[in-house]
C-alpha positions in Angstrom: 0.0 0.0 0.0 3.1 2.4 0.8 4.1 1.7 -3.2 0.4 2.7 -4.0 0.5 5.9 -2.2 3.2 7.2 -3.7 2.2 5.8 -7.5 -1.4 7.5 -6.6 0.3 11.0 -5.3 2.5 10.9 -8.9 -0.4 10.3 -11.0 -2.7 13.2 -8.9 0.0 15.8 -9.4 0.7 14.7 -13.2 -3.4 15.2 -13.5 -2.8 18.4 -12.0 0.1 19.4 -13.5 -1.0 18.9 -17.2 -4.3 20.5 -16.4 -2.2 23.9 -16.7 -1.6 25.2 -19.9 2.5 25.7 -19.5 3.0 22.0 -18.4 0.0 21.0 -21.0 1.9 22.1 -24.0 5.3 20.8 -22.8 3.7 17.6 -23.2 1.6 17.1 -25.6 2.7 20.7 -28.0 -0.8 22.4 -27.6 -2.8 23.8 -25.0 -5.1 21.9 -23.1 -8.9 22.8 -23.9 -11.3 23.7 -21.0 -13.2 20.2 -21.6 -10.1 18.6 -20.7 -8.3 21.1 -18.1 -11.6 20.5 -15.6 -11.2 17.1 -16.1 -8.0 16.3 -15.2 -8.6 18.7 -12.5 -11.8 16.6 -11.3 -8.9 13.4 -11.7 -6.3 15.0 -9.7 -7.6 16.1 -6.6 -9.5 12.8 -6.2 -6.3 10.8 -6.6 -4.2 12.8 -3.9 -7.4 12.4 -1.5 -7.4 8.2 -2.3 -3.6 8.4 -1.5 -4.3 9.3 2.4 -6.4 6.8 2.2 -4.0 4.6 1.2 -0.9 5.3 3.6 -3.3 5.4 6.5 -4.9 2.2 5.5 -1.2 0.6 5.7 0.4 2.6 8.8 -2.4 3.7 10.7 -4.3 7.4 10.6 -1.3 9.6 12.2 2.1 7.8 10.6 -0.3 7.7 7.2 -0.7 11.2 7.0 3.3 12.0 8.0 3.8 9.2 5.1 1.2 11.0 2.5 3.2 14.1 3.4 6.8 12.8 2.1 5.3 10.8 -0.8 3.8 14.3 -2.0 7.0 15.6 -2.1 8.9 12.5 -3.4 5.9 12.6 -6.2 6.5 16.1 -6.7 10.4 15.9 -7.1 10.3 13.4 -9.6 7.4 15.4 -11.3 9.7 18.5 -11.8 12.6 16.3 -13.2 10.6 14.4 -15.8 9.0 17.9 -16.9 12.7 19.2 -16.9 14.5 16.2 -18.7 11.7 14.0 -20.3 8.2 15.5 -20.5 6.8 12.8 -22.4 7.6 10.6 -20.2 4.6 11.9 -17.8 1.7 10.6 -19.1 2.4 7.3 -19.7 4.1 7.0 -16.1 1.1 8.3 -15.1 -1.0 5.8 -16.3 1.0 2.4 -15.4 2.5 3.6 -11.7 -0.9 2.8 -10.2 -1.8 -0.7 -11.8 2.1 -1.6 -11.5 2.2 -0.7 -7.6 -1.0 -3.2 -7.3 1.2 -5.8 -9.0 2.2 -6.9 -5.2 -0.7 -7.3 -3.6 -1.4 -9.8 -6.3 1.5 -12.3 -5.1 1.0 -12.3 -1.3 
């Protein structure tokens, strides 16, 4: 669940991220229309929210929320160096960190 947290907190703030039009077009080469900007928007807040969820449902309420609180910045950090070094890269770690930190839970 710790691996999900963070996966869930990268994909939150890549939602976020690419619902601004700077990050938007550093990605994809065009700016995002308002369809899409509110949507990734409705995405990315949910996400971070389900990551609390996550961290407290492995390490209990109060070491959950400390946890939440490093993976946010962990997320963040490695946010800011794939927008730096390999934009494209975002959206398609977006996608696959969730479904590949639920690969474990699968084998115990």
């Amino acid at each position: 669940m710790i691996w999900l947290g963070l996966a869930l907190c990268f994909s939150g703030f890549a939602a976020l991220c690419l619902s601004m039009d700077t990050h938007h077009e550093q990605v994809f080469g065009t700016d995002a229309p308002d369809g899409r900007r509110l949507l990734l928007r409705l995405l990315g807040w949910p996400t971070l929210v389900i990551a609390v969820f996550a961290c407290a449902n492995a390490l209990g309420l109060s070491v959950g929320i400390a946890l939440w609180a490093g993976q946010l910045s962990i997320a963040a950090g490695i946010l800011v160096l794939l927008l730096a070094y390999r934009p494209r890269l975002v959206v398609p770690l977006a996608l696959t960190a969730p479904p590949l930190a639920l690969l474990p839970l699968l084998f115990r």
